[in-house]
KOLKEFI-854571 format. One line per field, with one value per atom (N, C-alpha, C, O): atom name; x, y, z. Coordinates in steps of 0.1 Angstrom, whole numbers, always signed. Example, Ala and Ser with C-alpha at 12.3 -4.5 7.8 and 13.67 -1.06 7.14 Angstrom:
KOLKEFI-854571
a = N  CA  C  O  N  CA  C  O
px = +132  +123  +132  +142  +128  +137  +129  +134
py = -57  -45  -33  -33  -22  -11  +0  +11
pz = +78  +78  +78  +85  +71  +71  +79  +80
end
This chain:
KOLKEFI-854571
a = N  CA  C  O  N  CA  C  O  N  CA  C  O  N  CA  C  O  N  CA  C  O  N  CA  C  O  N  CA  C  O  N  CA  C  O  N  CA  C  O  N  CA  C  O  N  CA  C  O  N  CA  C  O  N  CA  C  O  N  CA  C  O  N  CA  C  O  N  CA  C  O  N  CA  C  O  N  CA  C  O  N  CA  C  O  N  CA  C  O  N  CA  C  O  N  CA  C  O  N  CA  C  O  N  CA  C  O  N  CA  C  O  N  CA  C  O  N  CA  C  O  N  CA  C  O  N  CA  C  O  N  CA  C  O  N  CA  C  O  N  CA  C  O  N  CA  C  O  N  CA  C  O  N  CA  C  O  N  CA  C  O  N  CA  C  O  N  CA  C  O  N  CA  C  O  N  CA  C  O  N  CA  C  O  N  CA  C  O  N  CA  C  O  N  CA  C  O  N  CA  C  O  N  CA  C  O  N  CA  C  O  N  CA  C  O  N  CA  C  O  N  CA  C  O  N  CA  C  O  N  CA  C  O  N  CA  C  O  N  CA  C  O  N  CA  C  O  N  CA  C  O  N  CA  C  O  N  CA  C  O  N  CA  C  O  N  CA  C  O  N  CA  C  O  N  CA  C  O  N  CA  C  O  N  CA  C  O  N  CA  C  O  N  CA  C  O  N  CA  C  O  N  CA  C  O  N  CA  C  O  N  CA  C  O  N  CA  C  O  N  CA  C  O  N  CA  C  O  N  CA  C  O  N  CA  C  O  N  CA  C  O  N  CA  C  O  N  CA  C  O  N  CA  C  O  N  CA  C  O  N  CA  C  O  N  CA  C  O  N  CA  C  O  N  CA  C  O  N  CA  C  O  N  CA  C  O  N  CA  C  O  N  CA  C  O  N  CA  C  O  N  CA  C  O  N  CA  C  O  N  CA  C  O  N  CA  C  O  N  CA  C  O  N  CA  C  O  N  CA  C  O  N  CA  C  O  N  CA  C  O  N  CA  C  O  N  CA  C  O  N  CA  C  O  N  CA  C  O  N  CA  C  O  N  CA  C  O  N  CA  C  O  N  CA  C  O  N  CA  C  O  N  CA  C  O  N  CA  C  O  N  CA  C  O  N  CA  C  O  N  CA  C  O  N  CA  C  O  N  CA  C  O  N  CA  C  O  N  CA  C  O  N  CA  C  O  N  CA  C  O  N  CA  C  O  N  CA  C  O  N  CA  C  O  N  CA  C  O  N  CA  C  O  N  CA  C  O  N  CA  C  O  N  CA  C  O  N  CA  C  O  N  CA  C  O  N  CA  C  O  N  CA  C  O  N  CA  C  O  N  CA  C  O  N  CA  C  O  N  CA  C  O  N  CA  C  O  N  CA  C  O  N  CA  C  O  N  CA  C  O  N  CA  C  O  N  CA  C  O  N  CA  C  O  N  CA  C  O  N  CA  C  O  N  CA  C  O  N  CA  C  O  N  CA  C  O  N  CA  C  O  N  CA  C  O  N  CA  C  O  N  CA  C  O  N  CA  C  O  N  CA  C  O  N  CA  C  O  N  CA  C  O  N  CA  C  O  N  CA  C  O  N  CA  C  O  N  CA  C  O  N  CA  C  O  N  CA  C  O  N  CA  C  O  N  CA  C  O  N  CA  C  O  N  CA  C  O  N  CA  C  O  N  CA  C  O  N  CA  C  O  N  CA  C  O  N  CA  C  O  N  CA  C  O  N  CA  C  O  N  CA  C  O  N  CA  C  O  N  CA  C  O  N  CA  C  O  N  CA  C  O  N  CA  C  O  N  CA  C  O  N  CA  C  O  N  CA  C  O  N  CA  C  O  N  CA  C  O  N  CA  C  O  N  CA  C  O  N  CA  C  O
px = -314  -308  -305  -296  -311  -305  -293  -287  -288  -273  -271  -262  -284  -286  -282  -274  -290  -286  -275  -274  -268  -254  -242  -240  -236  -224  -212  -208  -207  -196  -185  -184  -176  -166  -157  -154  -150  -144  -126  -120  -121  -105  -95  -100  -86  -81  -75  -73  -71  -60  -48  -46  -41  -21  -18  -23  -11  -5  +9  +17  +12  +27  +33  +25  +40  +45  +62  +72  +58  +75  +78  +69  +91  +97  +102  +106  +101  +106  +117  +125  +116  +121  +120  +114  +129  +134  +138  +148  +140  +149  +145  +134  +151  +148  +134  +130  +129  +114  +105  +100  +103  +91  +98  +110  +89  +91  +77  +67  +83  +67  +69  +77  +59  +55  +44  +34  +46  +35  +32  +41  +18  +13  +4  -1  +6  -3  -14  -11  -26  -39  -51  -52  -57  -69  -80  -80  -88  -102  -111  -113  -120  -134  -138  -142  -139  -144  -140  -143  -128  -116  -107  -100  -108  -101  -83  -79  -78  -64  -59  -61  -54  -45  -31  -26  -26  -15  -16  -18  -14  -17  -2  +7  -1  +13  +6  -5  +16  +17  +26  +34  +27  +36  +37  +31  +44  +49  +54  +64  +50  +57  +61  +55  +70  +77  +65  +61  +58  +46  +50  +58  +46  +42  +35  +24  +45  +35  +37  +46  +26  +23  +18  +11  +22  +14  +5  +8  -5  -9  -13  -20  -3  +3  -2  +2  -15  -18  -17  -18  -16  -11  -21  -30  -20  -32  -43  -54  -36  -49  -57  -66  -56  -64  -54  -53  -48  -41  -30  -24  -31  -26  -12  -10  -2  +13  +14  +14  +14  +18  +32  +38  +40  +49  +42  +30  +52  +50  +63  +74  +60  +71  +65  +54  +77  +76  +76  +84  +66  +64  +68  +59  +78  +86  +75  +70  +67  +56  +46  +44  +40  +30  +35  +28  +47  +49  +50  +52  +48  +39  +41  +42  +41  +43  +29  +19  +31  +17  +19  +30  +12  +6  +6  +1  +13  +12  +20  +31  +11  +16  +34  +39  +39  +47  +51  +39  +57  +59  +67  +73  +68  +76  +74  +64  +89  +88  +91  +102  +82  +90  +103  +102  +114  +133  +132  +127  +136  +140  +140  +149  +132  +137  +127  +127  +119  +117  +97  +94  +90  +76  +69  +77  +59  +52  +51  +54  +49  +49  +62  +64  +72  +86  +91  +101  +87  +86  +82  +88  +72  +58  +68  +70  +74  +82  +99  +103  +104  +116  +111  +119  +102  +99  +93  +96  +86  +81  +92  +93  +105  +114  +123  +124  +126  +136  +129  +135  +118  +112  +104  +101  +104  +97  +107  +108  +114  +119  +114  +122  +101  +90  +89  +89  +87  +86  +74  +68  +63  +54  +53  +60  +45  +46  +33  +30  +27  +11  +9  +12  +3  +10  -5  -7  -12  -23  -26  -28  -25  -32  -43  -51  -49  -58  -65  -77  -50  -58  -49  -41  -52  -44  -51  -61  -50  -53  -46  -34  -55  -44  -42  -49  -33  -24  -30  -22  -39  -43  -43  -37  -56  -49  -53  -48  -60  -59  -48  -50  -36  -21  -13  -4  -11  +0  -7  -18  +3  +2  +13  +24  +6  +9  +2  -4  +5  -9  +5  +17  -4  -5  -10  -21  -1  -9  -10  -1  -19  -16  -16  -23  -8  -8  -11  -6  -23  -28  -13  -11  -4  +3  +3  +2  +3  -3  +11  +20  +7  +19  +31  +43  +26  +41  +53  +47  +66  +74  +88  +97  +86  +98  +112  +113  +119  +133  +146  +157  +143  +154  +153  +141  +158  +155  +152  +151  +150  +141  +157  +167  +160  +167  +165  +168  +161  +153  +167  +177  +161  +175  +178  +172  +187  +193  +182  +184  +176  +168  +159  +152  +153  +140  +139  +151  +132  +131  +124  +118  +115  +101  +98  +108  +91  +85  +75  +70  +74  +67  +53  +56  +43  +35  +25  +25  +16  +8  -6  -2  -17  -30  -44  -45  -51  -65  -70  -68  -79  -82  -97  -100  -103  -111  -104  -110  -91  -82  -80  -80  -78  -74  -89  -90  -98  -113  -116  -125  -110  -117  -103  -104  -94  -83  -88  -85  -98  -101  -113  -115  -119  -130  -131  -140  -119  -116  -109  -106  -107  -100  -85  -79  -80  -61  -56  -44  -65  -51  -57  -63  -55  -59  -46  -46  -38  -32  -37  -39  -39  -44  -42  -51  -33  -27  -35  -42  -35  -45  -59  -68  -60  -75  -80  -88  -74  -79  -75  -83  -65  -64  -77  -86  -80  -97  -108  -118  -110  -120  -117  -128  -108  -105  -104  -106  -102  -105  -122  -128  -128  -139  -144  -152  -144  -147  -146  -153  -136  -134  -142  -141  -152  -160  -152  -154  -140  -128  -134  -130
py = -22  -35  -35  -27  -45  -44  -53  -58  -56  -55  -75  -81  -78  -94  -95  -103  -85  -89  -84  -83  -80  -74  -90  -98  -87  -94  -92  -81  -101  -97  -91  -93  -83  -81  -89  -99  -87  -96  -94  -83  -103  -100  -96  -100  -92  -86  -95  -107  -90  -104  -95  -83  -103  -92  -98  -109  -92  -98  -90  -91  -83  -81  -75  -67  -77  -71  -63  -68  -53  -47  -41  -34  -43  -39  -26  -28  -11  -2  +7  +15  +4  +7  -5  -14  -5  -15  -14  -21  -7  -11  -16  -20  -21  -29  -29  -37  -18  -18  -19  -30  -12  -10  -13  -12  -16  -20  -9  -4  -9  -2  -10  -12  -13  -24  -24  -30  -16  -13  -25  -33  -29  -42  -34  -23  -45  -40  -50  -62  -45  -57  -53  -43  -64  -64  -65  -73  -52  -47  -54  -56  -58  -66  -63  -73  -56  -46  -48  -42  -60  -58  -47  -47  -40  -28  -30  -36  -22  -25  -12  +0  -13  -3  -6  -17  +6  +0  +6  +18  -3  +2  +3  -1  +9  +13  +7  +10  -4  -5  -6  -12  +1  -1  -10  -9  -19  -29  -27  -21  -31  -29  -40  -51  -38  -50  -45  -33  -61  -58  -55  -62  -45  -38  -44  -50  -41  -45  -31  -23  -32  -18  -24  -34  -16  -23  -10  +2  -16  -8  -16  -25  -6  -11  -3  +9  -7  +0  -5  -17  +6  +6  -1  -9  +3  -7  +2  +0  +14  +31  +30  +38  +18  +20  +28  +22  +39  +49  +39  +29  +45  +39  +49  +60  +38  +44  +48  +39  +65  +71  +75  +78  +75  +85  +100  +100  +112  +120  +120  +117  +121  +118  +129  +129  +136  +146  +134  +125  +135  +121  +132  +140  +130  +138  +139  +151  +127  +126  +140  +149  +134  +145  +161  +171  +160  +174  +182  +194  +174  +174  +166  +154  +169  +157  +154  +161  +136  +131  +123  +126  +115  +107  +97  +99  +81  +74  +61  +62  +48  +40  +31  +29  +28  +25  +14  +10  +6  -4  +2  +13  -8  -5  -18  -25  -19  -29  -39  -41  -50  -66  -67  -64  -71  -72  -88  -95  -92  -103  -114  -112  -126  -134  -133  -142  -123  -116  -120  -119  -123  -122  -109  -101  -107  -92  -93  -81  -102  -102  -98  -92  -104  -104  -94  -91  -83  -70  -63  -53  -67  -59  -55  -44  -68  -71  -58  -52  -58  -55  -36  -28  -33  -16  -12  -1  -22  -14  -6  +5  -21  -21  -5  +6  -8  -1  +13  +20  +18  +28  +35  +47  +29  +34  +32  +42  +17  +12  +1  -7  -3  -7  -22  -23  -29  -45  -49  -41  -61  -64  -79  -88  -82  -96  -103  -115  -95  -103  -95  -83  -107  -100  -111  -123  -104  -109  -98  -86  -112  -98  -97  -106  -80  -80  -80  -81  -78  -83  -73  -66  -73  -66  -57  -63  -47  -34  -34  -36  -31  -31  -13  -3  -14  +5  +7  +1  +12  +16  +14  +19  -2  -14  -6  -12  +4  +7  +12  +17  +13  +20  +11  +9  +3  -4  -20  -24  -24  -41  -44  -49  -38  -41  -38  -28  -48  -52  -47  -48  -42  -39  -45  -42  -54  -64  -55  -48  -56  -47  -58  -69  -55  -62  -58  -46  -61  -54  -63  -74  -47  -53  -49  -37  -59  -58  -62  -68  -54  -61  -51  -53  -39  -31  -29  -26  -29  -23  -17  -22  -8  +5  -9  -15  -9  -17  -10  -16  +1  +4  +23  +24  +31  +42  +37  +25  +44  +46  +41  +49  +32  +33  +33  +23  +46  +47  +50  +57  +41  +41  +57  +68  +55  +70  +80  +92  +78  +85  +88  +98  +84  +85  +98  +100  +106  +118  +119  +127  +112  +114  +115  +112  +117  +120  +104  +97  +101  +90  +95  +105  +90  +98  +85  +74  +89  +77  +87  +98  +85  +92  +81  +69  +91  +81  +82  +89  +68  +62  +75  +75  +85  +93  +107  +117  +107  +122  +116  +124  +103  +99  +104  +112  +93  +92  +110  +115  +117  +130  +140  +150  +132  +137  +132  +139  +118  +110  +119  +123  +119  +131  +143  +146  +151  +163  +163  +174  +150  +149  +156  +160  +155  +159  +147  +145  +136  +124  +112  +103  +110  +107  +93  +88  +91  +78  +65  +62  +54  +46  +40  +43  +31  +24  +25  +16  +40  +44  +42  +42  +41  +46  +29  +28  +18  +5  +3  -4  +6  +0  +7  -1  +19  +23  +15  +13  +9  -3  -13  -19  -23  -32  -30  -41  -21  -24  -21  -27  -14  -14  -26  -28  -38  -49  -60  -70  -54  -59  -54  -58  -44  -35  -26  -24  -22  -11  +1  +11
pz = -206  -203  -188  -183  -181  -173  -167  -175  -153  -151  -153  -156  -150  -154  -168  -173  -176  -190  -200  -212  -192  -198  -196  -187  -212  -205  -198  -198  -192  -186  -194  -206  -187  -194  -199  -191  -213  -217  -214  -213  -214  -211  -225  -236  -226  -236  -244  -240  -255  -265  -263  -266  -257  -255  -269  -272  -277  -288  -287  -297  -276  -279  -263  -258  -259  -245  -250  -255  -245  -243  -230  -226  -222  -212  -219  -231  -213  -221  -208  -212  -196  -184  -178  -182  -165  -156  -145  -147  -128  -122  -114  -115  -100  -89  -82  -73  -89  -75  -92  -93  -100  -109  -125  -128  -134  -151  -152  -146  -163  -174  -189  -198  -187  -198  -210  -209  -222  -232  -237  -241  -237  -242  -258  -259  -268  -278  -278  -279  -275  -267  -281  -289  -279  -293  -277  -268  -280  -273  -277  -289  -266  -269  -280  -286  -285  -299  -313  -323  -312  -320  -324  -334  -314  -321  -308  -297  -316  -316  -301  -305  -291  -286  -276  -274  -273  -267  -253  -251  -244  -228  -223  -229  -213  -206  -194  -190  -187  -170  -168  -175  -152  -147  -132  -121  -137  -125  -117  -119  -102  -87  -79  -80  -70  -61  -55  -54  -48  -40  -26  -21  -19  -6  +2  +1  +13  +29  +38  +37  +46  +57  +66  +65  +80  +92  +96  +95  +100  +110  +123  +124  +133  +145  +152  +153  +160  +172  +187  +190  +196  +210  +223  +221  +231  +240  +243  +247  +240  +238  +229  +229  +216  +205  +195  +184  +196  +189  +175  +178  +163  +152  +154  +158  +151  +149  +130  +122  +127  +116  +117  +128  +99  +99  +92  +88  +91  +87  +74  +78  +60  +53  +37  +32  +34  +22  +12  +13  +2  -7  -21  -25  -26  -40  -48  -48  -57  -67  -66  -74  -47  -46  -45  -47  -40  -38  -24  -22  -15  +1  +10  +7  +20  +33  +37  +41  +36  +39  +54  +59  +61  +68  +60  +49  +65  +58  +70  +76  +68  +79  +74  +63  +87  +86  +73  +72  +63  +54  +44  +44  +33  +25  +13  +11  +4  -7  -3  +3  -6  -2  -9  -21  -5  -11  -14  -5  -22  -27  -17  -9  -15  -4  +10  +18  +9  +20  +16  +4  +24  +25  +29  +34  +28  +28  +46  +50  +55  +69  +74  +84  +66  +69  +65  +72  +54  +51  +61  +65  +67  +77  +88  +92  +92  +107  +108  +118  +93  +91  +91  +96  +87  +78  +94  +98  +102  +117  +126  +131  +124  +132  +124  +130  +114  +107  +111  +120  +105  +101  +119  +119  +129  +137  +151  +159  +154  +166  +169  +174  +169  +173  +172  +160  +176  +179  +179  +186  +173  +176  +184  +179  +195  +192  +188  +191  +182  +178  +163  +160  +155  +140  +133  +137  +125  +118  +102  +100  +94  +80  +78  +78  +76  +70  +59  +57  +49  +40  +28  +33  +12  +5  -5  -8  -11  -15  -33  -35  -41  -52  -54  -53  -57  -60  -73  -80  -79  -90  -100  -110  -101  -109  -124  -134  -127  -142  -146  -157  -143  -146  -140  -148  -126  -119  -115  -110  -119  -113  -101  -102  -90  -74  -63  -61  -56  -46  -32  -32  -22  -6  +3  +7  +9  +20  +33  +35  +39  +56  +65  +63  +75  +90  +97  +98  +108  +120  +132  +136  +136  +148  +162  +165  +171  +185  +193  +189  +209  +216  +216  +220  +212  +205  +216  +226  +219  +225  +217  +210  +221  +215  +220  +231  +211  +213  +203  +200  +200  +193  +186  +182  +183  +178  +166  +166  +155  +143  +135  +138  +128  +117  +100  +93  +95  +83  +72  +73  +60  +51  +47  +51  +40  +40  +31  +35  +24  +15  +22  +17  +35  +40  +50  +54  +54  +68  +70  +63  +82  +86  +102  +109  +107  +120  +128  +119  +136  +141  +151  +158  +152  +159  +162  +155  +175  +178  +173  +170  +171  +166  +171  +172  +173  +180  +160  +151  +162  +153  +148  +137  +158  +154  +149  +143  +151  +145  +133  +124  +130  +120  +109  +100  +116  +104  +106  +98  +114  +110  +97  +90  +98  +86  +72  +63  +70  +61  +54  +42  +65  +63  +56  +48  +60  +56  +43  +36  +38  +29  +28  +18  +41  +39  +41  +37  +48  +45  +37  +43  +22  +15  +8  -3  +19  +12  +16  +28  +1  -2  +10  +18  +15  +25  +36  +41  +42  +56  +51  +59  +40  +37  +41  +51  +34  +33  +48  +54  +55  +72  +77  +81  +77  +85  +77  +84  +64  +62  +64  +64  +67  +73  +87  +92  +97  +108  +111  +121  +104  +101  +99  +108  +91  +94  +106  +108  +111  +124  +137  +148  +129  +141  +154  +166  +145  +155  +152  +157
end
């Protein structure tokens, strides 16, 4: 069969939703869903306050990273500046607040490229990125109290040769080097 003659996939029947966790940033939510097949199972997702990240480069070309011990993985990754959109607040307006907080850094030229979903077979939340331009340092790094990370500028070829090697493997940097990639950067 080929890919003409296949049907599309079909969407599920939810016949029951439960909230089983909750706090300000993520829910986990077991649905009991009837499968194209009719057959019966129960999915776990977990919901996220949606995310914005910039990637903020200098008039050298060079992308602004932090350096930050991420608890889950175990390890300190490379990972561009952003954070959770807060209540009230837009993902640009997020973009604008997590550069400032998280690095010092000010932009005055601000465009999206575009948004990334975090691992839609298990989580329901999307990552917008901002390409930011214009940058000037206006303030030291004010990172909330839970955070300890390093700031660094990197040429966009240290980066694709980290991507390469497979040590810097977060989602966020991965989709800013194919979107600026479409931009022919």
């Amino acid at each position: 069969m080929t890919s003409r003659e296949q049907r599309p996939p079909q969407k599920w029947d939810v016949i029951r939703e439960q909230t089983v966790y909750a706090d300000r940033w993520v829910r986990v939510v077991l649905a009991d869903v009837r499968l194209p097949n009719g057959r019966m199972y129960t999915y776990t997702t977990l919901w996220r306050v949606p995310g914005a990240a910039v990637v903020a480069l200098n008039e050298q070309g060079e992308i602004l990273l932090l350096q930050e011990y991420r608890h889950p993985l175990g390890e300190v990754i490379y990972q561009l500046p952003g954070g959770l959109v807060d209540a009230g607040e837009t993902p640009l307006s997020t973009a604008q607040r997590e550069l400032l907080e998280e690095t010092g850094y000010e932009a005055e030229e601000w465009e999206r490229l575009g948004s990334v979903q975090d691992n839609p077979g298990l989580i329901d939340g999307a990552t917008t990125l901002f390409l930011a331009r214009g940058l000037k340092r206006v303030t030291a790094p004010m990172p909330e109290w839970t955070e300890f990370h390093t700031v660094g500028w990197y040429s966009l070829d240290w980066v694709k040769e980290r991507v390469k090697s497979g040590e810097m493997t977060d989602r966020a940097v991965l989709a800013a080097l194919a979107f600026l990639c479409t931009r022919g950067m």
